[in-house]
Structures are given as C-alpha cells and as structure tokens.
C-alpha distance (Angstrom), angle and dihedral (degrees) to the residues before:
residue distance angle dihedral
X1 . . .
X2 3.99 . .
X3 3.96 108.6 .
X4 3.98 104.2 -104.0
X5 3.58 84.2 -125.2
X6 3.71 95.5 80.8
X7 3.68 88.6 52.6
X8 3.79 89.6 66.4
X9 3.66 104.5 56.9
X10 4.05 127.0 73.0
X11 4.07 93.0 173.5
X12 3.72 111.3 117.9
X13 3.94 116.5 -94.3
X14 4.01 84.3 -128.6
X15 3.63 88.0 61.0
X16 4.17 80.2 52.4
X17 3.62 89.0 54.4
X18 3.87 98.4 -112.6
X19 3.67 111.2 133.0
X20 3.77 116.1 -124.2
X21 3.99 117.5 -150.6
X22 3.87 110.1 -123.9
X23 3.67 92.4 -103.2
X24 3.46 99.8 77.4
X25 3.74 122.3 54.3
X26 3.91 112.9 -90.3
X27 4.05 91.2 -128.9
X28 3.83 95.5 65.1
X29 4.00 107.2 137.2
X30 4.36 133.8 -142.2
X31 3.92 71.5 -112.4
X32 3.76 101.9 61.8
X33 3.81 94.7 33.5
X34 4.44 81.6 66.5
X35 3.47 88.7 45.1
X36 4.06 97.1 51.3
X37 3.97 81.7 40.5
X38 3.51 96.9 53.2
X39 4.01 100.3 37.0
X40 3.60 109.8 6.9
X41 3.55 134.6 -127.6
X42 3.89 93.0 -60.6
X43 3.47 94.7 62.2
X44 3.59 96.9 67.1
X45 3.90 97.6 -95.1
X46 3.91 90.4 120.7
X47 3.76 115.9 9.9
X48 3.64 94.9 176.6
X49 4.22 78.4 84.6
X50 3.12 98.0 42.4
X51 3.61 106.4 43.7
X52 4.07 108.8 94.2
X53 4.08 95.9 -137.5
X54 4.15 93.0 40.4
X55 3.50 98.6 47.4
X56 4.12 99.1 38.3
X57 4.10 79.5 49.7
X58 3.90 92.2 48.4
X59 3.57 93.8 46.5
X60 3.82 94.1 39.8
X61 4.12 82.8 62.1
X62 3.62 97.3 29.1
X63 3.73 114.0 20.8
X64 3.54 99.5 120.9
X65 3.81 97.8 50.5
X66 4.09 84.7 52.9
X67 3.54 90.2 52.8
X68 3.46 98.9 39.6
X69 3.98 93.8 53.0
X70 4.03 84.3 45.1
X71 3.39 87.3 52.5
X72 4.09 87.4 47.0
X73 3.25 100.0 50.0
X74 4.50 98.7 37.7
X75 3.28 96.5 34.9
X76 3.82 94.0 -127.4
X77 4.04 133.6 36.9
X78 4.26 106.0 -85.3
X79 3.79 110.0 -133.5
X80 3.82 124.6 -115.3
X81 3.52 119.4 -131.0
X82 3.63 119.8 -81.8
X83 3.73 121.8 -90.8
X84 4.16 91.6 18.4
X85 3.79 110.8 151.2
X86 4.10 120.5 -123.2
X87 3.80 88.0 -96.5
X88 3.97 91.1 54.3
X89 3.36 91.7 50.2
X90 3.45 98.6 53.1
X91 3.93 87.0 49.4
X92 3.74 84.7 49.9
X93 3.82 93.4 55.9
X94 3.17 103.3 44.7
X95 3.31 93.5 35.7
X96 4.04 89.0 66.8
X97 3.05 100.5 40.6
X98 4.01 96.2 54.0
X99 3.70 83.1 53.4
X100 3.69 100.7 58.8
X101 4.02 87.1 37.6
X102 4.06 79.1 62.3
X103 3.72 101.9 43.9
X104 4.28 85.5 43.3
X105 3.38 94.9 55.0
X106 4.05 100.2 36.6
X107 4.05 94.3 99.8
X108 3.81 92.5 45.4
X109 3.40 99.1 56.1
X110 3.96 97.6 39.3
X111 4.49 79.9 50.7
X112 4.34 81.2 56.4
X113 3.17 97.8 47.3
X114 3.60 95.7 32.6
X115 4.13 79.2 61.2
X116 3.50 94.9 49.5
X117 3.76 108.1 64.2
C-alpha cells in the first residue's frame, strides 16, 4: 500500500529533487505518483497516457526512450492486446512505462519527503 504521505503533497517531485525522464510531464506530484500506484494510468491518475492525441504525440517524440526504459526495467517489450489500434498502443506504452516510473520512484520520494517535515 502507497505511504499516506504521498497522498498529502501536490508540490512537484522536481522540486523534491527526483529527476523525471522527459516523457512524463515535469509537474507530476507525491500525490499523483499514489494515484498512478494505486489505479494506474487508466484510471485517470495520469491522463497524459491515456489520452489518444497526448500519448501518440509523446511517443511520436519519445517512443523509443519509453520502450527502451520498459525494456530496462522488464527485461523484454510486454505485448499489447491483439487487434489495438496505433493510438492504443501508444496509450499502452506509455501507459506502462509511467507505471513502473511510479512504482521505481515510490521509496525516493517518501525518503524526500520523509526529510522534509
């Protein structure tokens, strides 16, 4: 279960000191990181992913630094579901890899704020 303390700060992990990869937008909170933990991406914790235009845009720019920290982090590529469309597979992507970003980073960001109170 996510520490409750990530579910009371909106400041910016960058403001934390925790580097965020240029795939995910810069302003994402202790707050959202619970909420992408907890739910994922498809349940509205990060629509950026989710989000057909965004994500096929982020990927466009950024695709293979997704899959290569997928690939980093798994050790192989995950599959998408059969039959999904370009879009959904750019939600799927991204998607992922924002999630594993999330559960990455989850101790270093309870340490900063841990530090800060």
């Amino acid at each position: 279960m996510t520490d409750s303390l990530l579910w009371e700060s909106d400041t910016p992990v960058t403001d934390l000191g925790i580097e965020v990869p240029e795939w995910i937008e810069g302003d994402v909170s202790p707050c959202d990181v619970a909420a992408i933990i907890q739910g994922g991406c498809m349940s509205g914790a990060y629509m950026p992913a989710v989000t057909h235009y965004d994500a096929g845009q982020t990927m466009a720019k950024h695709g293979d630094d997704v899959l290569g920290y997928i690939e980093s982090d798994l050790g192989e590529i995950p599959t998408p579901p059969e039959g999904e469309s370009w879009a959904g597979r750019a939600c799927f992507f991204l998607s992922y890899a924002v999630e594993l970003w999330a559960l990455a980073i989850e101790p270093e960001v309870e340490e900063a704020l841990r530090g800060d109170e």
